[in-house]
C-alpha positions in Angstrom: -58.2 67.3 -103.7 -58.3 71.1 -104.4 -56.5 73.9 -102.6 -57.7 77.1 -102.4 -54.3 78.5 -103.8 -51.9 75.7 -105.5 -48.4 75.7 -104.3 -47.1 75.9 -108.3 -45.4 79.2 -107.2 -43.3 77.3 -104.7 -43.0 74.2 -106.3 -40.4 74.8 -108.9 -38.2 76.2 -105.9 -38.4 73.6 -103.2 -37.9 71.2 -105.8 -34.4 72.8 -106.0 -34.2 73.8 -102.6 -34.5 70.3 -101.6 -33.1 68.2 -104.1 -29.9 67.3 -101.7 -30.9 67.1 -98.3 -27.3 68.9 -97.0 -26.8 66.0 -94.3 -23.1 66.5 -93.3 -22.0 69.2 -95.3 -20.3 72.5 -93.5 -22.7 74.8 -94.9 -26.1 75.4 -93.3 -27.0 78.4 -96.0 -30.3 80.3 -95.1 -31.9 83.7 -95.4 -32.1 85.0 -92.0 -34.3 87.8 -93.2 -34.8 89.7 -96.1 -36.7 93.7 -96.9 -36.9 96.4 -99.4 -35.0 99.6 -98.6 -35.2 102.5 -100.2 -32.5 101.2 -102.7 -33.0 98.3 -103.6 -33.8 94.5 -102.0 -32.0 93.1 -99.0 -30.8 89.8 -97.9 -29.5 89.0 -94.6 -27.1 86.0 -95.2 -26.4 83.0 -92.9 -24.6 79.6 -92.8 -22.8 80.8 -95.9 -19.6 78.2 -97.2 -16.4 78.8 -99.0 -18.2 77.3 -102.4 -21.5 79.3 -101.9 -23.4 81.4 -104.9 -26.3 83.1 -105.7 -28.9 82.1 -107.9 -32.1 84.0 -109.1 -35.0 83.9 -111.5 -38.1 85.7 -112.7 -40.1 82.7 -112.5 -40.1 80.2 -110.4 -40.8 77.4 -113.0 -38.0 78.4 -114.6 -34.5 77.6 -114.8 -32.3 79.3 -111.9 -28.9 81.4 -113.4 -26.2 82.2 -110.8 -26.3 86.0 -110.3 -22.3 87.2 -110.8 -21.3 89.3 -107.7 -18.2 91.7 -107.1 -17.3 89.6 -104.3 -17.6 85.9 -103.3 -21.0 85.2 -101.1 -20.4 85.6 -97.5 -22.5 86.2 -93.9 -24.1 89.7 -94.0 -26.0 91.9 -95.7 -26.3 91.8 -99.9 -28.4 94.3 -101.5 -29.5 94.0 -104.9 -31.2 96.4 -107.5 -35.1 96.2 -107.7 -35.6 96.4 -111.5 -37.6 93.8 -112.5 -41.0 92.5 -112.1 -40.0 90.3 -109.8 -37.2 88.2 -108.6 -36.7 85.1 -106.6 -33.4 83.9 -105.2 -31.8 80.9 -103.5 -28.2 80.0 -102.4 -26.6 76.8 -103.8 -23.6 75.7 -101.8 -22.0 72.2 -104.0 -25.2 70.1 -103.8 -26.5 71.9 -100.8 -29.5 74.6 -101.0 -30.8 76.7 -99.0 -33.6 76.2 -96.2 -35.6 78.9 -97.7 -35.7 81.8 -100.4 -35.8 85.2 -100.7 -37.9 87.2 -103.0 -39.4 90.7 -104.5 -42.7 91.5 -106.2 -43.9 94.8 -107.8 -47.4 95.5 -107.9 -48.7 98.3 -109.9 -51.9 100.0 -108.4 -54.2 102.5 -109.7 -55.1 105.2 -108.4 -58.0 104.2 -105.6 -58.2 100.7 -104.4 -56.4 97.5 -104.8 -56.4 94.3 -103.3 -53.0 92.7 -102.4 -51.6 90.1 -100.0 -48.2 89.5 -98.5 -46.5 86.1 -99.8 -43.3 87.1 -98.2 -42.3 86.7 -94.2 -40.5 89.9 -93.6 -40.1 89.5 -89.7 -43.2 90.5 -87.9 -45.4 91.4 -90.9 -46.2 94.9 -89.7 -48.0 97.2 -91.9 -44.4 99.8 -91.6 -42.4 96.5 -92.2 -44.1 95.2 -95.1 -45.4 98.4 -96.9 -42.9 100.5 -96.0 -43.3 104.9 -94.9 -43.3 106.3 -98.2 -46.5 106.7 -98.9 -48.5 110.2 -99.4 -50.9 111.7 -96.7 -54.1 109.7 -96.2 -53.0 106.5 -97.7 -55.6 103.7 -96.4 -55.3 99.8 -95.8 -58.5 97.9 -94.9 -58.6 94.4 -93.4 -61.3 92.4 -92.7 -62.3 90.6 -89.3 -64.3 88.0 -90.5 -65.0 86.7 -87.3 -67.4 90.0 -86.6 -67.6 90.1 -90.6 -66.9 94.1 -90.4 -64.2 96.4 -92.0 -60.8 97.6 -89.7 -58.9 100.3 -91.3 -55.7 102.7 -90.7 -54.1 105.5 -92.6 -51.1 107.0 -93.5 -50.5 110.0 -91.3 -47.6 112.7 -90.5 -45.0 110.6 -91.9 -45.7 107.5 -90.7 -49.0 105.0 -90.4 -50.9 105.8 -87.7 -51.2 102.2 -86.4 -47.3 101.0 -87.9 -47.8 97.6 -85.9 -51.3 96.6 -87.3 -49.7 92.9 -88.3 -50.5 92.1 -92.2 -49.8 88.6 -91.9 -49.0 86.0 -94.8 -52.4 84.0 -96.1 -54.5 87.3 -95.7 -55.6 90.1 -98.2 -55.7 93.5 -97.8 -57.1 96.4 -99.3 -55.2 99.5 -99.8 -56.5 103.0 -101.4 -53.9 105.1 -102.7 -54.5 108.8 -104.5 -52.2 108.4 -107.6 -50.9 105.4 -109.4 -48.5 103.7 -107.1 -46.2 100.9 -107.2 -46.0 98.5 -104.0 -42.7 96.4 -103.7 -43.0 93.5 -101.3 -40.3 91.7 -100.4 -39.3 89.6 -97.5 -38.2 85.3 -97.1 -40.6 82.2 -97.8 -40.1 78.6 -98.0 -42.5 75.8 -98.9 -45.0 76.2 -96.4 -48.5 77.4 -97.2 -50.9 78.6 -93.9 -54.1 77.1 -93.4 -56.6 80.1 -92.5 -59.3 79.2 -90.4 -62.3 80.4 -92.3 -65.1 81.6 -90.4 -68.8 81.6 -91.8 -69.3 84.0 -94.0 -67.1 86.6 -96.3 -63.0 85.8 -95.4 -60.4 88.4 -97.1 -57.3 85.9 -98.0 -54.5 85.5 -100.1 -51.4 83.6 -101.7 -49.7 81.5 -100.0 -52.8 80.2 -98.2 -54.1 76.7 -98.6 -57.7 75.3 -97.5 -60.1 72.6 -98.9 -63.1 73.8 -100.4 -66.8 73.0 -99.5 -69.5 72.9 -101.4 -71.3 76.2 -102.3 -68.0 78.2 -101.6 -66.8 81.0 -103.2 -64.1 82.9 -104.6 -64.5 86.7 -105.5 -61.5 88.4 -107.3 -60.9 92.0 -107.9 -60.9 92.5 -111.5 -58.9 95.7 -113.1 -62.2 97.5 -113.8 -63.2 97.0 -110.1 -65.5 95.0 -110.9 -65.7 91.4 -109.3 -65.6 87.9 -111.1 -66.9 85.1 -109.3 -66.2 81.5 -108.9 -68.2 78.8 -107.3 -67.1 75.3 -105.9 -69.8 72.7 -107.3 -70.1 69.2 -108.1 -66.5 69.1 -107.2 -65.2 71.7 -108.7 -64.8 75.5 -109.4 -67.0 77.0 -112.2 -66.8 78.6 -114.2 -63.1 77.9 -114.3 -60.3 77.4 -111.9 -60.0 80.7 -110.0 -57.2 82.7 -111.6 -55.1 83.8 -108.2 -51.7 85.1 -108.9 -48.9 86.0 -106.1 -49.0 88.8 -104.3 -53.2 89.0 -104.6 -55.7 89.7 -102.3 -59.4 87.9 -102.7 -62.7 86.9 -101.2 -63.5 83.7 -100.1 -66.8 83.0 -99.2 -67.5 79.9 -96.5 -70.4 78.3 -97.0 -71.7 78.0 -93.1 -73.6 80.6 -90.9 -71.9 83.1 -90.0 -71.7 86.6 -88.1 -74.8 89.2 -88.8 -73.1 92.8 -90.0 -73.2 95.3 -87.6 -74.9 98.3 -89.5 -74.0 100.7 -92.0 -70.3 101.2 -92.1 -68.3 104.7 -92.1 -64.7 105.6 -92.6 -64.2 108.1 -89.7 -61.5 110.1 -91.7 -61.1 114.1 -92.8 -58.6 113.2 -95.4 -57.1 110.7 -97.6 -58.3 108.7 -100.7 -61.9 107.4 -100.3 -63.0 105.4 -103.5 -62.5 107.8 -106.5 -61.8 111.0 -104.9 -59.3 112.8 -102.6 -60.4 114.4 -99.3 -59.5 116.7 -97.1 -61.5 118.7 -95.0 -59.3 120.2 -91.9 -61.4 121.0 -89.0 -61.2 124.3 -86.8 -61.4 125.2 -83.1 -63.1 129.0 -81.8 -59.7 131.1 -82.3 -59.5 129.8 -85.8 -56.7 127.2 -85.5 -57.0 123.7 -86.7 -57.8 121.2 -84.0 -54.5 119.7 -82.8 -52.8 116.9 -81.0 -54.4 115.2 -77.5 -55.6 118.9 -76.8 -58.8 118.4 -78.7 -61.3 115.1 -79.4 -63.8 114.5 -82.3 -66.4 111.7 -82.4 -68.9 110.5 -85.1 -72.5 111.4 -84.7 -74.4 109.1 -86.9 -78.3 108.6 -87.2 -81.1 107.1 -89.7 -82.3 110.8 -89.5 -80.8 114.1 -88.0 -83.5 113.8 -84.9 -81.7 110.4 -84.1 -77.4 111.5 -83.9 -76.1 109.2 -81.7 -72.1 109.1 -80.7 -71.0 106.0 -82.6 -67.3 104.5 -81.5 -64.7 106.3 -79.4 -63.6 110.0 -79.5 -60.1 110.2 -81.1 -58.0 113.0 -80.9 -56.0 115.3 -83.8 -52.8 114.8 -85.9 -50.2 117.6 -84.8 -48.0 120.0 -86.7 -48.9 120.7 -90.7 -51.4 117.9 -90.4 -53.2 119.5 -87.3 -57.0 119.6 -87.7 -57.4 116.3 -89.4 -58.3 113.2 -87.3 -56.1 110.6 -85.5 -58.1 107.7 -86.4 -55.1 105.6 -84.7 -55.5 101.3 -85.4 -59.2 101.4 -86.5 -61.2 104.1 -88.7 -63.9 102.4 -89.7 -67.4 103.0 -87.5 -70.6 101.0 -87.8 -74.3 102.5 -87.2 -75.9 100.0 -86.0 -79.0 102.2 -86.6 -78.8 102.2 -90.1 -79.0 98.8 -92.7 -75.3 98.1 -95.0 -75.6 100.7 -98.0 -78.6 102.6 -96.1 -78.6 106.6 -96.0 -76.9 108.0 -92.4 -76.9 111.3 -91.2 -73.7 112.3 -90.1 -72.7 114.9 -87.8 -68.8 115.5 -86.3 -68.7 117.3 -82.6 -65.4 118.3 -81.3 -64.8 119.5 -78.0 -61.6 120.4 -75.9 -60.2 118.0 -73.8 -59.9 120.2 -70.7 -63.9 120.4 -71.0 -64.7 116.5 -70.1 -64.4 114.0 -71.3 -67.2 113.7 -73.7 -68.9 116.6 -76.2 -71.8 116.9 -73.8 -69.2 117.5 -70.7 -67.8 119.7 -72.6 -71.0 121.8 -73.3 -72.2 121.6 -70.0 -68.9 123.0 -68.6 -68.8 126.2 -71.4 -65.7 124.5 -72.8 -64.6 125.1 -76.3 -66.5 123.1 -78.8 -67.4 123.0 -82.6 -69.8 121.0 -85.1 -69.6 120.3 -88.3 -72.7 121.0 -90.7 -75.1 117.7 -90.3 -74.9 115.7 -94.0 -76.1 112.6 -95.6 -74.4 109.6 -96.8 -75.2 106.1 -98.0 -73.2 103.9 -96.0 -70.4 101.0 -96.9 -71.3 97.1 -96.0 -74.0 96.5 -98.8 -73.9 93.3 -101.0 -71.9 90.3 -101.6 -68.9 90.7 -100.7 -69.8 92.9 -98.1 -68.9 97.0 -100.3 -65.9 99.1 -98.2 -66.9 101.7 -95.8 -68.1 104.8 -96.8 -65.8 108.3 -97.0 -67.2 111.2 -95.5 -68.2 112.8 -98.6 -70.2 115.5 -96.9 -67.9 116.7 -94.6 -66.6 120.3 -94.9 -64.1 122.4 -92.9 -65.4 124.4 -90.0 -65.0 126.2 -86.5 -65.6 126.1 -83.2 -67.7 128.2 -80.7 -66.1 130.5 -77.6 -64.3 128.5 -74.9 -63.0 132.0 -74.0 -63.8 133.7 -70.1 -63.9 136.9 -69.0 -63.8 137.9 -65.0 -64.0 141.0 -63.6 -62.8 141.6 -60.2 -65.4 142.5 -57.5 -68.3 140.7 -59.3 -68.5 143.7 -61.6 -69.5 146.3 -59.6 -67.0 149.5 -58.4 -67.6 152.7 -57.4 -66.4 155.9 -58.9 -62.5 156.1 -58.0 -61.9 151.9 -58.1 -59.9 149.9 -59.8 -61.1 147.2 -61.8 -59.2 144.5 -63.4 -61.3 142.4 -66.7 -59.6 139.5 -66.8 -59.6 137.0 -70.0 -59.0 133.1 -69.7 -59.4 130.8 -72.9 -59.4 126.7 -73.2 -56.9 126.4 -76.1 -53.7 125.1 -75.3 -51.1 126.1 -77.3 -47.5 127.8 -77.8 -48.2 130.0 -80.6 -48.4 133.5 -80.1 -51.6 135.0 -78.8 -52.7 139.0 -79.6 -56.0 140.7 -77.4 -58.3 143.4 -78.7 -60.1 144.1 -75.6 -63.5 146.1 -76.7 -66.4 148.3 -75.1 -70.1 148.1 -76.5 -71.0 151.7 -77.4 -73.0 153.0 -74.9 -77.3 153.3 -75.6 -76.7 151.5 -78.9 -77.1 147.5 -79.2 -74.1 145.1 -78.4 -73.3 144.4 -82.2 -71.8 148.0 -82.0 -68.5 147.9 -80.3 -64.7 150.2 -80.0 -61.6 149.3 -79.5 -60.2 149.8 -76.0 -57.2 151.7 -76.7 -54.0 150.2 -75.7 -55.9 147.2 -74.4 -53.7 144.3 -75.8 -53.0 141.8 -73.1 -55.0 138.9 -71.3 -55.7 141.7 -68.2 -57.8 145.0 -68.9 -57.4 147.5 -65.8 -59.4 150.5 -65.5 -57.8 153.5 -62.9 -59.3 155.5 -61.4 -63.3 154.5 -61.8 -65.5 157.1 -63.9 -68.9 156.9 -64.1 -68.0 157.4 -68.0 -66.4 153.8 -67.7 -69.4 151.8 -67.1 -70.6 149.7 -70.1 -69.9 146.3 -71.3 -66.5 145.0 -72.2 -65.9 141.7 -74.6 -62.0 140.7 -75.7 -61.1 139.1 -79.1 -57.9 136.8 -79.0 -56.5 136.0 -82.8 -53.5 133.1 -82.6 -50.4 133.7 -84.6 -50.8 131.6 -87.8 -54.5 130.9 -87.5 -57.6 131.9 -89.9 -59.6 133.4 -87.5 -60.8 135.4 -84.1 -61.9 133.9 -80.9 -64.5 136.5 -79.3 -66.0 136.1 -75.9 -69.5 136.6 -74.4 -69.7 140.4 -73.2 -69.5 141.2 -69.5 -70.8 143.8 -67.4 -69.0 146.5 -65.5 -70.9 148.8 -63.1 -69.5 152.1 -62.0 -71.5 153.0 -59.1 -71.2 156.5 -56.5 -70.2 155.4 -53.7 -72.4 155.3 -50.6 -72.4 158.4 -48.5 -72.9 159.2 -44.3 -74.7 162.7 -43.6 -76.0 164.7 -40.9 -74.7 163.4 -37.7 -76.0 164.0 -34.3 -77.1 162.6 -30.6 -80.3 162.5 -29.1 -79.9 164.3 -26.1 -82.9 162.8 -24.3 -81.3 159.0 -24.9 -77.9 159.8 -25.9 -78.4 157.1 -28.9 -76.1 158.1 -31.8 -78.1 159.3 -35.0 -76.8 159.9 -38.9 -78.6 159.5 -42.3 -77.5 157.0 -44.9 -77.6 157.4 -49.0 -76.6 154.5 -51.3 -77.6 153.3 -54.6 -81.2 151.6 -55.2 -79.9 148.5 -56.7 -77.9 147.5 -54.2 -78.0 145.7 -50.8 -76.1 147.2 -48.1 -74.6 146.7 -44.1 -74.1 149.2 -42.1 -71.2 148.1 -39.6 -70.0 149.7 -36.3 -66.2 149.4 -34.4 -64.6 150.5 -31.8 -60.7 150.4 -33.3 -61.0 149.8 -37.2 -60.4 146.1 -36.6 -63.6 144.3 -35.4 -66.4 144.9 -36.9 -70.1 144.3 -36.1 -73.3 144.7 -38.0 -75.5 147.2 -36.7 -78.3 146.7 -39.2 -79.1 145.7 -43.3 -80.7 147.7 -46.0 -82.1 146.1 -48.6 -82.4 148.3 -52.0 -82.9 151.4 -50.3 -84.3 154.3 -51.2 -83.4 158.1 -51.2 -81.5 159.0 -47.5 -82.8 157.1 -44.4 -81.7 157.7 -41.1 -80.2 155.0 -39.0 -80.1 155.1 -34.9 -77.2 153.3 -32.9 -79.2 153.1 -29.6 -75.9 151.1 -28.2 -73.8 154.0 -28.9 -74.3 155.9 -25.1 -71.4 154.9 -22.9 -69.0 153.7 -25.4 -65.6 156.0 -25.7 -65.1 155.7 -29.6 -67.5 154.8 -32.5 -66.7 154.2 -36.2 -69.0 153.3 -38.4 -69.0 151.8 -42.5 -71.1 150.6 -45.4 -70.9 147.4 -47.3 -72.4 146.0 -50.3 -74.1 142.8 -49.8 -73.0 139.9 -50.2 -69.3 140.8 -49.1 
């Protein structure tokens, strides 16, 4: 029978491990757990005896030595140096060993990808558990669902993996993608079980310790140094060209020979930084006022068509990283998009929309509402996905930094039109939430000359422009520019309108002495819609007739007026 990966590794340990079965004896010794801290390799103790020690060795075909400690083995916590390759230990107590081991492995990894796999049990296998938070900005791991045969990924964010919990669990391989040569230390507790993965149809990422009879027409694909890949086929009964050379601590492919799932597109890494194949990335993106995108404030989504006349959202919007890593993507427990639109290793247009989060909930809401937005530059890519086994998802190799358009509002009281002797109050609202320090410019368009020509409003350095008293002199248009402490650029708004008008005048009063009907004469301005009201004590008022536009001074006739003690009349714009 032949195993995918033989349990030689183990063998030379259980065979000590279990060579005296422990039945009646006081000590019950075991590793209750075991990690690598940032000083070395722990082991959590149990079931320790009076006559318990220590052994280790390099290899576990080799003979075991008893490792000579300050103090005699007890319960608890015993940390040792990592400074070799790797290390293996077990806890002999008389003719009693324990139920399971404790390990470390160093892997060296060039700079861009490798492909590993977890051999130790270090609790609940978590990415933060077994890789640890010490890696730079942008480191990525990529498993594979071969179920749905696509790509998952997650990165290494602010300080911590932005998905610590994705579970890397023993029998499975991973890529990771690192910027500079790195060395990985896994460590954890094993024993002399292998898993049995269940391999679905098609392309299945593995790795040691797993265990599974081979069919006929399998495969196994390793990842050489070169990055290239060496095959080996199961035929006739047997692997060819040779015994597939698997060593602990490896990721590979195994292919299943048996239908399996179709690939969902062309695959993308939705990511604006970090390590994608050869090169480094970063590419920060910007909102209108200059600052980098930040936090749950503001969303970006993935565009992606065959062509730039077919962008289509592809995936869910995700929002930014915060603090110095603001304006890069939050890609959270899965970066990796497929276009369905587009074949595995077929050209994509790419296009990234970002939009403020108090706009809607999508870029088009967002647009639609006049909420802060930006775009990057539309670019080509070939996608991941292509060949056998199926290539890694593709970086964003197009991608450059860039800004955002106006989510900035101006409002100026009385719908923009005062007379001479008002006040008027500009008022200037913006979308972007944040607690940095924000400084105004309000400005005024130079009158008869084309709105690219504008002054500074002196002394006009807060969100609320007021203009007192009203001069015809003050009528023009007003924009504001809004810069955020610590940000590249200017947020400017759309220019608004103020109208100074004069204001409308009563003349010429008199009463018709035939009909006693109250007469006077009218002058307003021509652009305007007016109501002439009437009272009787400056409190209720009625309308006594509408002027729409008028022209010049026309005379208006109260024909009501005769027999009424008192009066008053006033002029309105319309509407009011």
């Amino acid at each position: 029978m032949h195993f995918l990966i033989r349990r030689s590794w183990v063998t030379g340990l259980m065979a000590g491990l279990f060579a005296a079965s422990g039945i009646g004896q006081e000590s019950n010794p075991r590793f209750a757990n075991a990690w690598v801290s940032d000083s070395g390799f722990v082991m959590q103790l149990a079931g320790i005896g009076t006559s318990c020690v220590l052994e280790a060795t390099e290899d576990l075909l080799a003979p075991w030595i008893e490792v000579t400690l300050p103090e005699p083995l007890a319960d608890g916590e015993l940390e040792v140096p990592v400074d070799l390759p790797k290390q293996f230990f077990r806890i002999r107590c008389g003719e009693v060993y324990s139920e399971n081991g404790a390990g470390f492995l160093q892997i060296e990894m060039p700079a861009g990808i490798s492909l590993i796999a977890n051999p130790f049990d270090s609790g609940g296998n978590t990415l933060a558990e077994v890789l640890g938070e010490a890696w730079t900005f942008g480191t990525t791991v990529y498993r594979f669902d071969a179920s749905q045969q696509a790509y998952t990924a997650t990165q290494f964010g602010d300080g911590a993996w932005l998905d610590g919990d994705l579970r890397l669990p023993l029998g499975t391989g991973s890529f990771i993608q690192v910027a500079t040569q790195s060395t990985l230390v896994l460590g954890g507790v094993f024993d002399d079980s292998t898993t049995d993965p269940e391999l679905a149809g098609g392309w299945n990422l593995v790795g040691s310790p797993a265990a599974t009879v081979p069919e006929e027409g399998d495969q196994i694909v390793i990842l050489a140094a070169d990055n290239s890949y060496q095959y080996y086929t199961f035929e006739f009964g047997g692997w060819e060209p040779a015994e597939p050379p698997v060593r602990l601590g490896q990721g590979f492919w195994y292919y299943r020979n048996r239908p399996g799932s179709a690939p969902a597109g062309g695959s993308l890494l939705f990511s604006n930084f970090g390590p994608s194949m050869a090169w480094v990335f970063g590419a920060p993106q910007f909102d209108h006022v200059g600052c980098p995108w930040e936090g749950t404030n503001g969303f970006a989504q993935l565009y992606a068509g065959p062509d730039a006349g077919e962008l289509a959202g592809v995936g869910e919007p995700v929002t930014f990283l915060s603090g110095g890593k603001a304006g890069f993507f939050d890609s959270g427990s899965n970066a990796v998009r497929y276009v369905a639109s587009v074949a595995p290793g077929g050209p994509a247009v790419v296009e990234i929309r970002m939009w403020n989060a108090s706009g809607g909930a999508t870029y088009e809401e967002a647009l639609a509402n006049g909420g802060a937005h930006g775009t990057s530059a539309p670019f080509q890519v070939p996608t991941g996905g292509a060949g056998d086994p199926p290539s890694l998802p593709a970086g964003l190799t197009g991608l450059t930094s860039s800004g955002g358009l106006g989510g900035i509002w101006l409002d100026v009281s009385g719908g923009g039109i005062h007379f001479v002797g008002d006040t008027a109050r500009l008022t200037a609202t913006h979308d972007y939430v944040t607690s940095r320090t924000e400084t105004y410019q309000w400005q005024r368009g130079i009158p008869d000359e084309p709105l690219n020509d504008w002054v500074n409003v002196d002394g006009a350095t807060g969100p609320v422009l007021e203009l007192s008293p009203l001069r015809f002199e003050d009528a023009g248009h007003y924009r504001v520019l809004i810069q955020i402490t610590g940000c590249a650029g200017s947020g400017q708004s759309l220019p608004i309108e103020l109208k100074v008008l004069k204001r409308p005048s009563f003349s010429s009063p008199a009463i018709d002495l035939a009909t006693g009907a109250f007469r006077f004469v009218f002058e307003g301005e021509s652009t305007l819609d007016y109501a002439i009201d009437y009272s009787s004590n400056f409190v209720d008022w009625y309308l006594l007739r509408t002027f729409v536009k008028p022209v010049g001074p026309v005379e208006v006739t109260d024909t009501e007026a005769p027999g009424t003690q008192q009066r008053l009349y006033r002029a309105r714009t319309l509407p009011f």
